[in-house]
Every structure is written in C-alpha cells, then in structure tokens.
BAFI-3210 file (N, C-alpha, C; in Angstrom, 3 decimals, decimal comma, padded with zeros to 6 digits):
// residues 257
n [1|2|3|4|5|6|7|8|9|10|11|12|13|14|15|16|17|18|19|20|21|22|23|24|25|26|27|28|29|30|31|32|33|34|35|36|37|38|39|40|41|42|43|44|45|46|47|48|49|50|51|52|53|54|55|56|57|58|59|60|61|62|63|64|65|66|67|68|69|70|71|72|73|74|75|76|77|78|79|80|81|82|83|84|85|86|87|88|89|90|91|92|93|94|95|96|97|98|99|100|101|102|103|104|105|106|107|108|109|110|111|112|113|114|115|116|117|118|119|120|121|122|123|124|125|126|127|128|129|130|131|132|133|134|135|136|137|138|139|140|141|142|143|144|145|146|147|148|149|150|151|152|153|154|155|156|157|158|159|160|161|162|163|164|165|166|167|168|169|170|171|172|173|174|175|176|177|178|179|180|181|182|183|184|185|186|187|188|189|190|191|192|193|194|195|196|197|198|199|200|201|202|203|204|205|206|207|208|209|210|211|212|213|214|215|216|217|218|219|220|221|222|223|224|225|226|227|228|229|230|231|232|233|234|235|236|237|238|239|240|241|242|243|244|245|246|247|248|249|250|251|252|253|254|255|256|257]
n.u [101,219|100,430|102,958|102,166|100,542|099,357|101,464|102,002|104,145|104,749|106,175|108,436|106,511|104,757|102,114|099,913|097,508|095,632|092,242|091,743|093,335|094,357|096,273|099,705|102,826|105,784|108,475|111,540|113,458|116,139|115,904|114,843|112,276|108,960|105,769|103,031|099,803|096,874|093,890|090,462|089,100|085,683|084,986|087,521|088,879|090,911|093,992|096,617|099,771|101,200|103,671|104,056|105,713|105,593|104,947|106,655|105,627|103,916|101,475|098,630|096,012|092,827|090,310|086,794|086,439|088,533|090,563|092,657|094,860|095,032|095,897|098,174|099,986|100,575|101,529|104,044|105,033|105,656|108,078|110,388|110,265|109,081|110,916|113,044|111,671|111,537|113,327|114,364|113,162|114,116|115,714|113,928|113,830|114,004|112,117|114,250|117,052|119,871|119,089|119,177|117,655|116,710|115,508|113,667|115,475|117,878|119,841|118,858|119,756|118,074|118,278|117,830|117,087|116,854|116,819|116,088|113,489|111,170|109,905|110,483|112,617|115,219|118,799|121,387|124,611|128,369|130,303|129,744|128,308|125,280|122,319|120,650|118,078|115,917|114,542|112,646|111,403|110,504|112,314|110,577|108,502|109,872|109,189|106,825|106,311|108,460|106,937|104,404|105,831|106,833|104,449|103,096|105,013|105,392|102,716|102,923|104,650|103,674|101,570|102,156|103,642|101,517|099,343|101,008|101,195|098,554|097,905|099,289|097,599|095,234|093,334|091,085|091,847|090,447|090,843|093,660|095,066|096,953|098,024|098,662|098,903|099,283|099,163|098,982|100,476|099,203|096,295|093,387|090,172|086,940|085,465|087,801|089,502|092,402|094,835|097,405|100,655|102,376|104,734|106,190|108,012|110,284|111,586|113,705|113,323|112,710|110,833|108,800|107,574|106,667|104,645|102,612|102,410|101,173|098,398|097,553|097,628|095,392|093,161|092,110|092,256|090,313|092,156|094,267|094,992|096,622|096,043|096,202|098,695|100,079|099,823|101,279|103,728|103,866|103,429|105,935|109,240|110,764|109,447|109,561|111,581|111,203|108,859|110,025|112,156|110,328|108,766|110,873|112,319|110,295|109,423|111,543|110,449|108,677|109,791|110,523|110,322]
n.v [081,797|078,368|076,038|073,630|072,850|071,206|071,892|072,733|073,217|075,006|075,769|076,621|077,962|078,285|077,231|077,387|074,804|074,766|075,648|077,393|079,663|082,381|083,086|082,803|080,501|081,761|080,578|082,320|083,830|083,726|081,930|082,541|082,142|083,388|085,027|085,778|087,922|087,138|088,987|089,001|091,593|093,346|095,341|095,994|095,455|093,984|092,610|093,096|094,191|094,677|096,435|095,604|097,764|098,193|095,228|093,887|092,847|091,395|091,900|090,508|091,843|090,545|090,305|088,732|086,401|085,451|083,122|080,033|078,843|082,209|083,569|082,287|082,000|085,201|085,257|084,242|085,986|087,941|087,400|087,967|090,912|091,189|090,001|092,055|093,838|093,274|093,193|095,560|096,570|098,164|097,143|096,027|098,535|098,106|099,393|099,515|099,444|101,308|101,512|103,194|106,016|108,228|111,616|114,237|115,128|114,800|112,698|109,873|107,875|105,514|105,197|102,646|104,050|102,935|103,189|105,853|108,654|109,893|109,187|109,345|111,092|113,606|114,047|115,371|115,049|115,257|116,853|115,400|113,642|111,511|112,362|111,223|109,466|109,175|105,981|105,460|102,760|099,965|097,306|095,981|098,259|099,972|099,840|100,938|103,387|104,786|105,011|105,931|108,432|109,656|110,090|111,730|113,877|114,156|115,336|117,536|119,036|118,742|120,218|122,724|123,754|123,285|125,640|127,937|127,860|127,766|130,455|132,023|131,329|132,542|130,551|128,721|125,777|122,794|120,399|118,388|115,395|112,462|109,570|105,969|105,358|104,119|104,167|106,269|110,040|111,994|113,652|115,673|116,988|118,137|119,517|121,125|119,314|118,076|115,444|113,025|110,830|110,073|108,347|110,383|111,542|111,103|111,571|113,819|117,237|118,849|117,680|116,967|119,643|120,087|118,430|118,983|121,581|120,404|119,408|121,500|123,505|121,852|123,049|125,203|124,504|121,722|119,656|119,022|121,137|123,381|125,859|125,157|123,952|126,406|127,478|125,741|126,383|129,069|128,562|126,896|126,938|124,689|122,271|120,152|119,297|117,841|116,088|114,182|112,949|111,553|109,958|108,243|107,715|107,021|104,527|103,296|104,882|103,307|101,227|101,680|100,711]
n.w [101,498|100,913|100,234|099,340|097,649|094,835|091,924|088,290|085,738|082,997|080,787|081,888|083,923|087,182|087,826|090,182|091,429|093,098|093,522|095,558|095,077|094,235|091,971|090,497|090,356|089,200|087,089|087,141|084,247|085,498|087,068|089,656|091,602|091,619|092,650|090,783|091,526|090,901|089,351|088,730|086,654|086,230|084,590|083,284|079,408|078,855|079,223|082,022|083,404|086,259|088,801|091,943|093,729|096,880|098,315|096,920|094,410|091,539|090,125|088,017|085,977|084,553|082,124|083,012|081,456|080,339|079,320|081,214|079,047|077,696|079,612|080,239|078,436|078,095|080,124|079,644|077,493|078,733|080,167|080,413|080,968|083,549|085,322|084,987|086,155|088,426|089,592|089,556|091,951|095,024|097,963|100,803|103,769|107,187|110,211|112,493|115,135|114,016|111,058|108,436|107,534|105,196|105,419|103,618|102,490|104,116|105,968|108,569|111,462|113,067|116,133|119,415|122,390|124,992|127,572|128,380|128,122|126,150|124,094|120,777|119,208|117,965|117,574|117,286|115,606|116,495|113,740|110,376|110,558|109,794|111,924|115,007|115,337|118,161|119,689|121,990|124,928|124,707|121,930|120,565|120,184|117,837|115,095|115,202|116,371|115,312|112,932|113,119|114,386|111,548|110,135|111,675|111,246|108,485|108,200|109,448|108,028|105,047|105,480|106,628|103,818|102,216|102,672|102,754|099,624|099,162|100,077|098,238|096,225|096,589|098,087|099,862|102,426|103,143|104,404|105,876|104,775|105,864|104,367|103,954|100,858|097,601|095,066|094,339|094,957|096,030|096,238|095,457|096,645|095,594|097,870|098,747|100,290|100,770|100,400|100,990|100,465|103,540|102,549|101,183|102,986|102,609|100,478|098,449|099,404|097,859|095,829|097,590|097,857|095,255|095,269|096,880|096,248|093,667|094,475|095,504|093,459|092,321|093,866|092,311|089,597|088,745|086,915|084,520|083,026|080,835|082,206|084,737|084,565|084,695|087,072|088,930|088,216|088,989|091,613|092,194|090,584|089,544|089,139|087,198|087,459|089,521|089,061|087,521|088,867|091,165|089,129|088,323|090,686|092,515|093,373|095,354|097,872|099,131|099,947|102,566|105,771]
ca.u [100,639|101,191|103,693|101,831|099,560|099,934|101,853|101,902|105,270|104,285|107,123|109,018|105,721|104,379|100,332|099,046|096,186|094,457|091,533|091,048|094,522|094,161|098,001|100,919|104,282|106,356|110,122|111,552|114,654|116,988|116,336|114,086|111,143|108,236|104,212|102,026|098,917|095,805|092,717|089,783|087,937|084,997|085,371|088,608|088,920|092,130|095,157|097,677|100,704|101,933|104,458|103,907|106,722|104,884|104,628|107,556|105,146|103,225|100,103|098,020|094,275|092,287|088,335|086,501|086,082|089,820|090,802|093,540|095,775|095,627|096,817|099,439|100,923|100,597|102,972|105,039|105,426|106,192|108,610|111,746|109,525|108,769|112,180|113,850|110,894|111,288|115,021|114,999|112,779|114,655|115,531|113,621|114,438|113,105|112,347|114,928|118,072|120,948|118,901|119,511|116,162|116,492|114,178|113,154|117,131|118,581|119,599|119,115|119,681|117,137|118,623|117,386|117,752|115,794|116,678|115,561|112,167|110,471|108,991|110,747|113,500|115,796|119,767|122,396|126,028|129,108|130,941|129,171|127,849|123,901|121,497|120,448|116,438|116,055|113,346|112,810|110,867|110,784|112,963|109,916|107,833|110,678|108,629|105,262|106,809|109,431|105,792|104,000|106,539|106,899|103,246|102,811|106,332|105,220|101,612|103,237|105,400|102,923|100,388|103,030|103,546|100,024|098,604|101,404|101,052|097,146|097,494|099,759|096,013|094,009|092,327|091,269|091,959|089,484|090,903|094,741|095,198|098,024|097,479|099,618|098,390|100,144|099,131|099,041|101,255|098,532|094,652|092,752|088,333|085,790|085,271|088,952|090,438|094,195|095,428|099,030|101,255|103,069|105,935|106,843|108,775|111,607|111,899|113,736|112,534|111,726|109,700|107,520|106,798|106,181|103,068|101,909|101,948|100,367|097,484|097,419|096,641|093,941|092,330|091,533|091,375|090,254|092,496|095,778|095,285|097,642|095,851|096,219|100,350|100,851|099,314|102,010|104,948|103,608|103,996|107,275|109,212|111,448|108,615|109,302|112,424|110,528|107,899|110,866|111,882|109,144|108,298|112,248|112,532|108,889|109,085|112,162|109,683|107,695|110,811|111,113|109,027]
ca.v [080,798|076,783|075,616|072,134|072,096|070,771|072,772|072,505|073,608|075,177|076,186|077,755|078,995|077,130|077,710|077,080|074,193|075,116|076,763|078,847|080,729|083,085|083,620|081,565|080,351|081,568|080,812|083,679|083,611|083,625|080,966|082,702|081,752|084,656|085,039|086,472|087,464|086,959|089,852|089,616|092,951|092,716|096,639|095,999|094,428|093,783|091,886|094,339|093,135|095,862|095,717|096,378|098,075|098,133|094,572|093,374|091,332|091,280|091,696|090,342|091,735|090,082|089,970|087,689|085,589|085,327|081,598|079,887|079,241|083,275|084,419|082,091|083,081|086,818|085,779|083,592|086,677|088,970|086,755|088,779|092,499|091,299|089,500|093,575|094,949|093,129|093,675|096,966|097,208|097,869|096,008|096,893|098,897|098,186|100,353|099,036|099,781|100,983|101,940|104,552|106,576|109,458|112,480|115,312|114,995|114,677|111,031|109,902|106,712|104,829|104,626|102,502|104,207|102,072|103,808|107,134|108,683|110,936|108,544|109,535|112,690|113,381|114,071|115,833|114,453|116,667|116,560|115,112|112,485|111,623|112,481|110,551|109,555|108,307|105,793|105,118|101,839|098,070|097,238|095,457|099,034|100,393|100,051|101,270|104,609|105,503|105,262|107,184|110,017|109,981|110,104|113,118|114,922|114,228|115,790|118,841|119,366|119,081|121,130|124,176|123,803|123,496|126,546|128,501|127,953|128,088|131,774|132,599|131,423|132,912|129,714|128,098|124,284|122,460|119,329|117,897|114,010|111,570|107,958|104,655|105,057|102,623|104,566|108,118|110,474|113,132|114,416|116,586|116,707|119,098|120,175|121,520|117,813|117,564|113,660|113,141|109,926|110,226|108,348|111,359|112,166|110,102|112,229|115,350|118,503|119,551|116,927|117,325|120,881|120,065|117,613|119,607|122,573|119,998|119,539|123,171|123,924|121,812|123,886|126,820|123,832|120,101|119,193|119,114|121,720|124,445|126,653|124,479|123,786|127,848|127,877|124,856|127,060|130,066|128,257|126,267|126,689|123,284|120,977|119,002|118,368|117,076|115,001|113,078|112,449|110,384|108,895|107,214|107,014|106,671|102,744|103,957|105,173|101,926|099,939|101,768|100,067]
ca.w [100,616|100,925|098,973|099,350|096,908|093,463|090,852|087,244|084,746|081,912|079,433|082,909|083,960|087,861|088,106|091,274|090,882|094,013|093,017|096,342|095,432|093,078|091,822|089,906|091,030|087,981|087,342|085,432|083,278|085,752|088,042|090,945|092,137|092,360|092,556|090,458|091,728|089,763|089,985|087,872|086,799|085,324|084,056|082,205|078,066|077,890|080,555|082,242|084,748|087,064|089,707|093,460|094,577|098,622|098,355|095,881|093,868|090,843|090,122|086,645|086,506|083,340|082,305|083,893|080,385|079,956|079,658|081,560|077,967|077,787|080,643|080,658|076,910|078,297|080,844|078,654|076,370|079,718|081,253|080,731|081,492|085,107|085,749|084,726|086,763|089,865|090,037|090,078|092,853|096,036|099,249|101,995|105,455|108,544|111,099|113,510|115,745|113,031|110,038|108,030|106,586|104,261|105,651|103,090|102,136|105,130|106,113|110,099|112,030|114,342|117,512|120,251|123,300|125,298|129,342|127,888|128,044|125,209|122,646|119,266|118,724|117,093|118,496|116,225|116,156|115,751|112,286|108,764|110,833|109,776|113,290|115,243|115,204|118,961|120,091|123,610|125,077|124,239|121,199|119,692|119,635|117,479|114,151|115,364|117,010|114,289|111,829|113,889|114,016|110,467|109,727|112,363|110,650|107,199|107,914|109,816|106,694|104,119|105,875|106,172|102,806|101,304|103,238|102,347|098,488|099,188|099,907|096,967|095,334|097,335|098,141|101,056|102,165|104,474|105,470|104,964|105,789|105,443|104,203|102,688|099,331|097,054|093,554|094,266|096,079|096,594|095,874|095,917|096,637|094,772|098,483|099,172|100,967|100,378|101,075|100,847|101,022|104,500|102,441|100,725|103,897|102,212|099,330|098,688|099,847|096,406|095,386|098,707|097,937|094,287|095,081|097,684|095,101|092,499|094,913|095,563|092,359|091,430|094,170|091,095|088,433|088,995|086,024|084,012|081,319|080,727|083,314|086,021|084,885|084,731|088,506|089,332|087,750|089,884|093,278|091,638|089,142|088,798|089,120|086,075|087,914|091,107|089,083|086,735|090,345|091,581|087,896|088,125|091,991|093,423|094,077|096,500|098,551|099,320|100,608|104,225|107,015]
c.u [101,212|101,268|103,426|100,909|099,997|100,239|102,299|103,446|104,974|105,396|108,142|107,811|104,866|102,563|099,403|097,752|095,349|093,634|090,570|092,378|094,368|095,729|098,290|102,278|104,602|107,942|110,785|112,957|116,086|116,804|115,431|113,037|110,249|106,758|103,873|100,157|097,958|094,557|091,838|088,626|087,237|084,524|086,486|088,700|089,840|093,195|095,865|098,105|101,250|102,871|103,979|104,604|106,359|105,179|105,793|106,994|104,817|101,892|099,469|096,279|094,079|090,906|088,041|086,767|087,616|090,321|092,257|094,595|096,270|096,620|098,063|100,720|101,504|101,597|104,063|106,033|106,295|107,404|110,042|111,405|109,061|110,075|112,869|113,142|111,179|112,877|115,327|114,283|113,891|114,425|114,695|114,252|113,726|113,297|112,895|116,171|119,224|120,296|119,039|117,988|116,393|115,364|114,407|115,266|118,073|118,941|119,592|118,992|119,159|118,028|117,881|117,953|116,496|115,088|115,887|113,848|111,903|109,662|110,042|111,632|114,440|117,002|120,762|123,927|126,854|129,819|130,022|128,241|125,692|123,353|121,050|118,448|116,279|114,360|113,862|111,868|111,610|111,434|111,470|108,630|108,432|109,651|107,339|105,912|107,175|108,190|105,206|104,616|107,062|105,422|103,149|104,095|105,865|103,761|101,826|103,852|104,414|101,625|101,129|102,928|102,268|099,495|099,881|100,903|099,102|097,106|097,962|098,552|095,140|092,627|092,658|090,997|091,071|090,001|092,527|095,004|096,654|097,504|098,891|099,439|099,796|100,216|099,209|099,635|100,302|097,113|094,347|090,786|088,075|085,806|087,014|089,514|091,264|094,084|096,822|099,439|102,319|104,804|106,528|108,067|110,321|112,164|112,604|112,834|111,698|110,838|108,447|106,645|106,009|105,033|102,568|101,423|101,140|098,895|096,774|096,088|095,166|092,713|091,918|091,370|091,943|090,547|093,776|095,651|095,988|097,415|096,355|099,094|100,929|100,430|100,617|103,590|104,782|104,101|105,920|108,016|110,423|110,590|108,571|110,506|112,256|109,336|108,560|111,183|111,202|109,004|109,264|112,735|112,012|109,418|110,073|111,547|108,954|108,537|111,025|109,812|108,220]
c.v [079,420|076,041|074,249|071,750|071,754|071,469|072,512|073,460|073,289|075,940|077,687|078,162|077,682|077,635|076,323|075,861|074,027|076,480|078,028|080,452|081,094|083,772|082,565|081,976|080,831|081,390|081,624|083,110|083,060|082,759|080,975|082,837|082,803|084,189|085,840|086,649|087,788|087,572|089,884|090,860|092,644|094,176|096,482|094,902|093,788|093,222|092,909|093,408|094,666|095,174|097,035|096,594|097,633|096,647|093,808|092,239|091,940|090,836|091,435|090,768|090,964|090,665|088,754|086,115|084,936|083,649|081,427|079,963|080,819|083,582|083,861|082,298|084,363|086,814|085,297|084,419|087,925|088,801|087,991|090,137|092,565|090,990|091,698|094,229|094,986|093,092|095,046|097,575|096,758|097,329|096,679|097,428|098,817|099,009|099,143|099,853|100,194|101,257|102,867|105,105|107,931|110,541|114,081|115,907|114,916|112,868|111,445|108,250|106,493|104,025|104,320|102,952|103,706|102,297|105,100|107,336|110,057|109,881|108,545|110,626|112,434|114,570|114,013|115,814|115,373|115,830|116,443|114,285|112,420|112,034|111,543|110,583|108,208|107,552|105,417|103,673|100,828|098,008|096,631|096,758|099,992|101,117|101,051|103,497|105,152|105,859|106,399|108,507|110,329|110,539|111,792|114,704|115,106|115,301|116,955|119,732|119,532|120,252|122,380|124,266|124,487|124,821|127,724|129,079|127,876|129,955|132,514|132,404|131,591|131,513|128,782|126,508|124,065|121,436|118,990|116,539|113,502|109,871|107,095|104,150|104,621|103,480|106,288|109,231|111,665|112,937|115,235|116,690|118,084|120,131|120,740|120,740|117,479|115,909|113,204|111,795|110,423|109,507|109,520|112,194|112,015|110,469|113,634|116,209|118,714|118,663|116,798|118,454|120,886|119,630|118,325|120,888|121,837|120,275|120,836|123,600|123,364|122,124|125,208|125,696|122,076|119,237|119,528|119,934|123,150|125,602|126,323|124,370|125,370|127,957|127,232|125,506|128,262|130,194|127,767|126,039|125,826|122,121|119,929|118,722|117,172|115,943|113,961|112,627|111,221|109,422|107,548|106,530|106,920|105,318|103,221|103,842|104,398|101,044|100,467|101,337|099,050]
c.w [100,936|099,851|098,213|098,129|095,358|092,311|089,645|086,711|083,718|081,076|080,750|083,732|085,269|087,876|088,534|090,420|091,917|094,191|094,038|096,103|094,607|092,451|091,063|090,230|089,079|088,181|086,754|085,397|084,115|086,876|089,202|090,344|092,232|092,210|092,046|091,047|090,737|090,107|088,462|087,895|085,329|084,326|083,006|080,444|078,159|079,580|080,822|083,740|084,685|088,090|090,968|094,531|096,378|099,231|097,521|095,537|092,775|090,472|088,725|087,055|084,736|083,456|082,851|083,016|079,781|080,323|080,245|080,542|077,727|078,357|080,841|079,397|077,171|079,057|080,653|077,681|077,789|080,607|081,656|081,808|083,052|085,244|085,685|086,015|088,245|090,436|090,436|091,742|094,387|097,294|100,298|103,040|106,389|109,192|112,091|113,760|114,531|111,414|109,482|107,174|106,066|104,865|105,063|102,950|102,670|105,741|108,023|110,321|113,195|114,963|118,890|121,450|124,579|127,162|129,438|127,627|126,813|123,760|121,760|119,370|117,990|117,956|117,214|117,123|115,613|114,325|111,268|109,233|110,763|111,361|113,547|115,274|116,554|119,278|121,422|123,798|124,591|122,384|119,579|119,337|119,012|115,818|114,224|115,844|115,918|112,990|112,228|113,822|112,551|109,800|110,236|111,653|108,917|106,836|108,417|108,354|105,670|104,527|105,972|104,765|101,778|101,409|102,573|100,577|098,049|099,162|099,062|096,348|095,533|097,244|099,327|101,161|103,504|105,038|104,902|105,583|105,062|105,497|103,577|101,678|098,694|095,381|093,177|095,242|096,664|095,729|096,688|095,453|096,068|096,440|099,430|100,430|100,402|101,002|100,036|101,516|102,082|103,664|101,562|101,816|102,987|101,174|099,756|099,093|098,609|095,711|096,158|098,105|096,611|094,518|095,963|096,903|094,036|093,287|095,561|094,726|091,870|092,606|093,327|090,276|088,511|087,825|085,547|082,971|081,629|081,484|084,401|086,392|085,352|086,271|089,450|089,393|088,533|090,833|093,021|090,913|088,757|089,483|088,211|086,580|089,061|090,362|088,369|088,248|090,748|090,400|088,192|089,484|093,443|094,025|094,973|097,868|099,805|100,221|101,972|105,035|106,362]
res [x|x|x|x|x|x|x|x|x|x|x|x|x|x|x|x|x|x|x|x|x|x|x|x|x|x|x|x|x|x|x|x|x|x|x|x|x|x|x|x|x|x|x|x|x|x|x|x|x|x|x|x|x|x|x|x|x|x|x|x|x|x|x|x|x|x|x|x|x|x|x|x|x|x|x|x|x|x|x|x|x|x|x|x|x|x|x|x|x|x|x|x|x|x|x|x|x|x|x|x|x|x|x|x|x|x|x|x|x|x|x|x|x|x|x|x|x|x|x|x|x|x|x|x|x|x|x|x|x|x|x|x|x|x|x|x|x|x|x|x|x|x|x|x|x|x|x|x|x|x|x|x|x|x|x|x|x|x|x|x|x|x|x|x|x|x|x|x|x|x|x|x|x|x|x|x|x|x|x|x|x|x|x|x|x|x|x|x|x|x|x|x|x|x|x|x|x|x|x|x|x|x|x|x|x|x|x|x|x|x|x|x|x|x|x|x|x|x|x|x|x|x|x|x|x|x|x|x|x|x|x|x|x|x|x|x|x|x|x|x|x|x|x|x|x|x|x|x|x|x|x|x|x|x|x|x|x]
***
C-alpha cells in the first residue's frame, strides 16, 4: 500500500482517504501501526472483524449500506480486541537455511546443502539432536522445494490415514487433495472428495489423524449430530483432545513459509 496518500486521525483511528484502497491505517493502544482491511458483503446484516493469522492482518467485512461514522465507532469500540488478537499471533518462519519446522511432532532443520544432489531428504543426527531436512540447489529455491516436500509428505500422510479409517467404515474415498486453505483444515464432498490443509503437517500426530478421521466420518453422515461424533470416537477416541488443539493452536500453523 502507499503510505503517500492522505490520512485522516480519528480519536487514534488513521482512515485511508484514497478511495481506490479499501482498508484503514489504525493506531492501536499501544503505539503500533497496523491495517485493517475493509470487505463489503452484500449477504451479511451486521459488521464482523476477524484476524488473519496467514496474513497477520485484519480483516472488517460490513453491508454495503454501512456508513463511514459506523465502521469507524465499531473499531473505536474494538480497539483493545484486535491489539490482544494480533499479539498473539506468531512470528513467522521462513523456509530457509537454519530453520527449525515442527513435523507431525517431530522438529527438523532446513539445511542447505547446496553440492549435494537429491532435491529434499531428510538426514538423522546422533544424540537428541532435531534431523536434519536437506535441500540441495540454489539457496534462493530453498522455499519453493522445502513446500513442495511438505505438500507431497503431508498428502502421503493423510491419505494413509484416511483410507485406513475409511475401511474401519466400510466406506470408500474417491479423491484426496491438499490445498492452503486459510478457514478450514479439512472437507469433505457428497461425492466422497477428502481436501485437507497440507499445513497440518506442523501439527501433532494426533491432531492429523483426528481431522482426517473427522473427514472420514462425514463419509456415513454429512453432518455433526451425535451419529456422526459416535463414528469419530470409533476411529479415535481422544479427539476432543486433538480439536481443543487446533481451536487454541491453529493460527501456529499459518506462520511457517
């Protein structure tokens, strides 16, 4: 965004006055600087501010009819509730030389080994010491590789999984994909299509197998009612430990790469 254009201070509160940007500079309580961005839906009654872990921003949707004075009360009244929100979200990690990445509870560090040929592996050290997660090539295709083999490890993993706890239900799966969904760690289609966030790699084990068992189940029922949980408890039975999990340390998730 350019910082150039003319900005208004409203009781702490900066909003943008160039009317191709759809956002506001706000200052929150403590001093820093952030963006809200601004989405109108013309489906929704009522204002709602989320936070986007993926993206460490904030997002406001409104109605279309919603006057400027609103929205900026709404975030007058919210100021503290984003300032809390956007603290807690964590720092990011890059995929680079020296990082450390959590995999399915295991931690490993991306090492460039840059003389070496195989793409991507992975190279176990003696003692306590995390493994190593080697890339090979140019230093600048470090990110793109280390994705890649997470994507392809995360969709091997969940696809063992699924098929397994498919035949405890005697039910068969037709397609299983991996995507960078932002709101949902899994689904499941009417015509038996699993789709699974590849960042679930980054999670315990047991929270993998849990969503892969959620989406299991709603192969027998395309819903949450007490059939569908006794099917969930079938395949797993500390899943309410694996979905507090995600509820408290989903955004986590979002901050690697």
């Amino acid at each position: 965004m350019d910082r150039n254009v003319p900005i208004y201070n409203v009781l702490g509160i900066f909003f943008v006055s160039d009317r191709n940007i759809q956002g506001i500079d706000i200052l929150l309580p403590s001093g820093t600087q952030t963006f809200v961005e601004t989405k109108i839906n013309d489906r929704t009654k009522r204002i709602s501010l989320r936070i986007d872990s993926s993206r460490h921003a904030a997002v406001l949707t409104h109605p279309r009819e919603t006057s400027t004075p609103i929205i900026k009360n709404f975030i007058q009244n919210h100021l503290n509730w984003l300032s809390d929100k956007l603290s807690q979200i964590p720092n990011r990690v890059e995929f680079c030389d020296g990082a450390v990445l959590p995999i399915l509870g295991e931690h490993y560090v991306i090492r460039h080994c840059p003389k070496n040929f195989g793409n991507v592996w992975i190279q176990s050290n003696k003692s306590n010491l995390p493994m190593d997660l080697c890339v090979s090539g140019m230093s600048e295709h470090i990110p793109r590789r280390i994705k890649d083999w997470l994507k392809i490890k995360a969709r091997e993993e969940m696809r063992t999984r699924s098929q397994n706890y498919a035949k405890i239900l005697d039910r068969n799966i037709n397609r299983i994909t991996v995507k960078d969904t932002k709101s949902r760690w899994g689904s499941c289609s009417s015509n038996g299509n699993l789709s699974f966030s590849w960042r679930l790699v980054f999670a315990p084990e047991h929270v993998l197998n849990y969503v892969c068992a959620h989406e299991v189940a709603h192969l027998v029922e395309m819903n949450h009612s007490p059939k569908f949980w006794k099917n969930v408890e079938l395949l797993i039975n500390d899943w309410k430990k694996s979905k507090k999990w995600l509820k408290e340390h989903g955004n986590i998730l979002h901050s690697y790469g």
